[in-house]
C-alpha positions in Angstrom: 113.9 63.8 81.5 113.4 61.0 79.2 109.8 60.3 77.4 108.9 57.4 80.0 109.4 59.9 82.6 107.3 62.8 81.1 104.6 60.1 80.2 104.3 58.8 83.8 104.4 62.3 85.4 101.5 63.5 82.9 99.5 60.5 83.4 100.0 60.9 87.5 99.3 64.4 87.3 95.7 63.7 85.3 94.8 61.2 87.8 95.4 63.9 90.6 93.0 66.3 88.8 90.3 63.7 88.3 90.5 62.6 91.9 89.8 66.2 93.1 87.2 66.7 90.5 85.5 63.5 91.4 86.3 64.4 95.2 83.8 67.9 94.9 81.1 66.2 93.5 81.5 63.6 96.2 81.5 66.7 98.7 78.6 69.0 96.7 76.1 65.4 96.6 76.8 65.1 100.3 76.0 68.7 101.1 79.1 68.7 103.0 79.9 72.1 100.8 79.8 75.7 102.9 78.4 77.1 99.2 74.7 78.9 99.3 73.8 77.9 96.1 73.6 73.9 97.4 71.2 75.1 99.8 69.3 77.4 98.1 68.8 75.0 95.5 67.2 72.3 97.8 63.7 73.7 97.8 62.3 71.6 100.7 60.4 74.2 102.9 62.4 77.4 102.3 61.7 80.1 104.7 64.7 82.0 103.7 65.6 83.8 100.3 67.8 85.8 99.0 65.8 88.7 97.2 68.6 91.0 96.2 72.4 92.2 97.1 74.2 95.0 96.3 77.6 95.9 97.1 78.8 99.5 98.7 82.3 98.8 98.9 85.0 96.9 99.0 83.2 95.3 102.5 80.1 95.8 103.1 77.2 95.1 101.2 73.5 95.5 101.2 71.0 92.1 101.5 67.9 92.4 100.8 66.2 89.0 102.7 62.8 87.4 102.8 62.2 85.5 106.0 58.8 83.8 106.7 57.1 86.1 104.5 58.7 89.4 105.6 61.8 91.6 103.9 64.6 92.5 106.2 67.5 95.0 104.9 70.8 94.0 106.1 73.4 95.7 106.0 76.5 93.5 106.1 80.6 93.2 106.5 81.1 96.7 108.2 82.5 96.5 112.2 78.9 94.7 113.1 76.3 93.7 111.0 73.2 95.7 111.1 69.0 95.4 110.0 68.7 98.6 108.9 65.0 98.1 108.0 62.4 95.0 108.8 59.2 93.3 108.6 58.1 95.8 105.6 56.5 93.4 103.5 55.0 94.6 100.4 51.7 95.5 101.3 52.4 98.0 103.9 55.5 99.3 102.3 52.6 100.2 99.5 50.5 101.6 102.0 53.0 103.9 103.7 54.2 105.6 100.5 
């Protein structure tokens, strides 16, 4: 491979790179991106939030969720998801204790 070669295929290859970085911000500002930290970050009238997760296993994982005001456990990626517990919110979850 001579030097011309090597120069073009370096220069070609850096222009690929930028065009896929410049191609995910495209994607990210558009909120075209499946990613929940886009969407969490937004702000505007949450009503869903993420309080806590904690993985069990190599699938399935515990989520802690606030939803209008209430917690819900969640117990996710095992053969169905499942709520194990809901609508304790902090003031009866004090008072049942």
């Amino acid at each position: 491979m001579s030097t011309g070669m090597g120069t073009t295929a370096i220069v070609t290859l850096a222009a690929v790179l930028a065009l896929i970085v410049l191609a995910g911000q495209v994607i990210r500002r558009l909120g075209l991106s499946p990613g929940l930290r886009h969407r969490m970050r937004s702000g505007r009238g949450r009503r869903l939030e993420i309080l806590e997760s904690l993985p069990l296993d190599a699938r399935r994982r515990l989520l802690l969720v606030r939803c209008d005001g209430g917690d819900l456990l969640l117990l996710l990626g095992g053969p169905q998801d499942l709520v194990v517990s809901g609508a304790a919110t902090g003031a009866a979850a004090k008072g049942a204790v």
